[in-house]
C-alpha atoms as an extended CHARMM CRD file, in Angstrom:
* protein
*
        87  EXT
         1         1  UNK       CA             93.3460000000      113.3430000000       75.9100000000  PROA      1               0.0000000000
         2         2  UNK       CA             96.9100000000      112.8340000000       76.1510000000  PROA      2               0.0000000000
         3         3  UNK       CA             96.5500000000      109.7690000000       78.9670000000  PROA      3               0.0000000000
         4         4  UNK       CA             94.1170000000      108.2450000000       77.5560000000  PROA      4               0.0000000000
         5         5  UNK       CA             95.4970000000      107.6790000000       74.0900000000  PROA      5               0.0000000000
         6         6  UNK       CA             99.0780000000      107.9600000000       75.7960000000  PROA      6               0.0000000000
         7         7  UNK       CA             99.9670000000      110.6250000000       72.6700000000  PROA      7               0.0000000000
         8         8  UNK       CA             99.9790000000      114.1030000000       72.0190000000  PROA      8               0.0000000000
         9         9  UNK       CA             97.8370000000      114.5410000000       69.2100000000  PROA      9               0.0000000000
        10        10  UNK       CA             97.2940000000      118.4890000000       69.0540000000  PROA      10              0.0000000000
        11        11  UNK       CA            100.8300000000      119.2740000000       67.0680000000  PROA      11              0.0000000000
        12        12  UNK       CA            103.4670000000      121.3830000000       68.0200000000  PROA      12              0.0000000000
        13        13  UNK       CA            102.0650000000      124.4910000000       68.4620000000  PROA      13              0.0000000000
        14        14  UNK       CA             99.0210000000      123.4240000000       70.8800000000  PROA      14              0.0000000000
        15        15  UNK       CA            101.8690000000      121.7470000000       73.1790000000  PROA      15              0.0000000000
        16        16  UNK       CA            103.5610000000      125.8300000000       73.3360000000  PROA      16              0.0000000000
        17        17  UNK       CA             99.9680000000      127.3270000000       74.1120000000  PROA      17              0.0000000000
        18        18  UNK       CA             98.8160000000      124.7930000000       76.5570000000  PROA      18              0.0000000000
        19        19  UNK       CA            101.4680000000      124.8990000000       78.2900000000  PROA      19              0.0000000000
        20        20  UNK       CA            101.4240000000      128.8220000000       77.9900000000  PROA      20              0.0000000000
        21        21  UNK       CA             97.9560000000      129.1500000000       79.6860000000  PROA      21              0.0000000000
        22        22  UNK       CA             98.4890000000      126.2550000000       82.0110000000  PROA      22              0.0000000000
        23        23  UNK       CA            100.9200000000      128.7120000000       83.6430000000  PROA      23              0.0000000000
        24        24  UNK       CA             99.6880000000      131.7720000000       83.0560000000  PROA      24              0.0000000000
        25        25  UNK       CA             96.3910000000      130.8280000000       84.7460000000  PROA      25              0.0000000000
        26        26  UNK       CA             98.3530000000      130.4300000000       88.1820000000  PROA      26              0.0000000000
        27        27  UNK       CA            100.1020000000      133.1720000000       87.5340000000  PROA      27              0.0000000000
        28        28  UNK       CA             97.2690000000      135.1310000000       87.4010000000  PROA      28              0.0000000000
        29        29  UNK       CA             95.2770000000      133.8040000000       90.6170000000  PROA      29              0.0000000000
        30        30  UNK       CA             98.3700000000      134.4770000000       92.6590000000  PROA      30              0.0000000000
        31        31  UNK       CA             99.1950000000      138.0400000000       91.6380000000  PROA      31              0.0000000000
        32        32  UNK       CA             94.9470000000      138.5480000000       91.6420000000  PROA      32              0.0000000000
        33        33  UNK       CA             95.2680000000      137.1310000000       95.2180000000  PROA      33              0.0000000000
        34        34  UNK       CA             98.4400000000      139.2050000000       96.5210000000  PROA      34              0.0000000000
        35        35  UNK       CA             96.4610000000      142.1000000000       94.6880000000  PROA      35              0.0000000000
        36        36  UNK       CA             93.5890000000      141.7140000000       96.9470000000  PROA      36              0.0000000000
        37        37  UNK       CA             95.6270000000      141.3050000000       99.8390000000  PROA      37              0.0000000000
        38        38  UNK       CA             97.2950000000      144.2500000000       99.3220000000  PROA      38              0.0000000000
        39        39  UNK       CA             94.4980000000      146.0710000000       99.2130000000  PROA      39              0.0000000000
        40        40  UNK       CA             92.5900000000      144.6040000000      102.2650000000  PROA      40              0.0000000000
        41        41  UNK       CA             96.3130000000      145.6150000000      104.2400000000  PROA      41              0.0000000000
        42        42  UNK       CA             95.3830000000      149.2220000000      103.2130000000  PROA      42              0.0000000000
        43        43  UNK       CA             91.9970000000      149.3920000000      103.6540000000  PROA      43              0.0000000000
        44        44  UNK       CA             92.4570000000      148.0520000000      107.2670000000  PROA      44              0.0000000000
        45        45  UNK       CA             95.6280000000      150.2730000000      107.8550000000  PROA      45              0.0000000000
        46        46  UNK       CA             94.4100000000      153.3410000000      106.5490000000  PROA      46              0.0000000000
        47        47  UNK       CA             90.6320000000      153.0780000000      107.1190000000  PROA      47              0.0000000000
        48        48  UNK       CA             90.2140000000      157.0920000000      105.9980000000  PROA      48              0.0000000000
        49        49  UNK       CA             91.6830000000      156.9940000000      102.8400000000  PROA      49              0.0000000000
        50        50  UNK       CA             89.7360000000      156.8200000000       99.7510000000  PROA      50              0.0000000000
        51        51  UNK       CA             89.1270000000      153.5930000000       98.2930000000  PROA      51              0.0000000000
        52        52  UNK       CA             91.0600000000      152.9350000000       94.8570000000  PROA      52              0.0000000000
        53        53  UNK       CA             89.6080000000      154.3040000000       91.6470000000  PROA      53              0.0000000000
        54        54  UNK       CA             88.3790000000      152.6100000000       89.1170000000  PROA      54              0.0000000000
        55        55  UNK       CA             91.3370000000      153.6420000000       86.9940000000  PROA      55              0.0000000000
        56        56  UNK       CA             93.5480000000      152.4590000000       89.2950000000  PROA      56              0.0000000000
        57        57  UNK       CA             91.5180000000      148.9740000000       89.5340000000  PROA      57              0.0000000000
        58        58  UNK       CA             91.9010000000      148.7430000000       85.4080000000  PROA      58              0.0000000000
        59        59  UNK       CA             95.6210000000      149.8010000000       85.7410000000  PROA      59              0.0000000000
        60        60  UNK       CA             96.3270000000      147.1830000000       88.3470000000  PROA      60              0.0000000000
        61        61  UNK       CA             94.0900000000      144.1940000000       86.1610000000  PROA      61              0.0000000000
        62        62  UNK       CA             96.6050000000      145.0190000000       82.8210000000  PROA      62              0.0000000000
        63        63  UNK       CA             99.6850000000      144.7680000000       85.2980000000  PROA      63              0.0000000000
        64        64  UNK       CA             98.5260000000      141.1990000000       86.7330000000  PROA      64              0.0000000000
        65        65  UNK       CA             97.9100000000      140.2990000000       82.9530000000  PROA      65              0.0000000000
        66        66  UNK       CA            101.0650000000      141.1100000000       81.7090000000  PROA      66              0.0000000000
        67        67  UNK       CA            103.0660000000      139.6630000000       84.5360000000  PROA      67              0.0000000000
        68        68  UNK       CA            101.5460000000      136.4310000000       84.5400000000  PROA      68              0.0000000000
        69        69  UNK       CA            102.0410000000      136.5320000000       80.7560000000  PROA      69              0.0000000000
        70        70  UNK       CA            106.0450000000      137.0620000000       80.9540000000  PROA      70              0.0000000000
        71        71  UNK       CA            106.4700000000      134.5570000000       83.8350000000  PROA      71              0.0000000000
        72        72  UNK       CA            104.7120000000      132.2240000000       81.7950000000  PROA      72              0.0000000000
        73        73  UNK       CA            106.1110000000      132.8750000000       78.2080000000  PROA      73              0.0000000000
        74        74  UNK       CA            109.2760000000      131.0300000000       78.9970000000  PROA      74              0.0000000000
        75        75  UNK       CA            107.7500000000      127.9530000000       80.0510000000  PROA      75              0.0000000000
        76        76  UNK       CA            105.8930000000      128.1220000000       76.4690000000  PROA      76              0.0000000000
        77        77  UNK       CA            109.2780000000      129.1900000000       74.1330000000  PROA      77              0.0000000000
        78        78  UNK       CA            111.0490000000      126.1790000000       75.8950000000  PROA      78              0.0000000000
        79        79  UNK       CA            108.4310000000      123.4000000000       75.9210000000  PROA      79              0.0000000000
        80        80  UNK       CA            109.6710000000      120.9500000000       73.6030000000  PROA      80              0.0000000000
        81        81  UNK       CA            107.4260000000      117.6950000000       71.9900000000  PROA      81              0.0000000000
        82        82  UNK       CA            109.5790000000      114.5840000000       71.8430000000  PROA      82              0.0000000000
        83        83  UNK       CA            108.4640000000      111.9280000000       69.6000000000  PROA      83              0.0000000000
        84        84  UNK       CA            109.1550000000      108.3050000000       70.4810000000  PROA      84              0.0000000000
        85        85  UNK       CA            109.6990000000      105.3800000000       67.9670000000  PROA      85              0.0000000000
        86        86  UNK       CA            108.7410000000      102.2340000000       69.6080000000  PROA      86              0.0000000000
        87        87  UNK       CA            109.0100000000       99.1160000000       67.7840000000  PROA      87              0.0000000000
């Protein structure tokens, strides 16, 4: 919306949470993606070990969440809408 009517028109508070879950999306598929990585590197090193539990799975999933969400709060508290006058 913004490029094509070259305007913010969501308010103040839309620019904080877009901007919120624009990053906190990334943040999220990286730390899923080293998650699964990390896992794969044990599986593969330690073939005998038990698999992780499903505890362990929902433990990890709230630990990704809230990462992402403090790497990406800052980019939200500091996002600032500027208004130009032109004319």
């Amino acid at each position: 919306v913004r490029f094509v009517s070259s305007t913010w028109v969501f308010g103040k508070l839309m620019c904080h949470v877009s901007r919120f879950v624009q990053y906190c999306s990334v943040h999220v598929s990286v730390l899923t993606l080293a998650a699964i990585a990390l896992d794969r590197h044990q599986v593969i090193m330690h073939p005998l070990k038990p698999r992780m539990s499903m505890v362990k799975g929902v433990i990890c999933i709230i630990i990704i969440w809230v990462m992402a969400s403090c790497f990406s709060l800052p980019h939200a508290i500091y996002q600032t809408l500027t208004r130009f006058y032109i004319g």
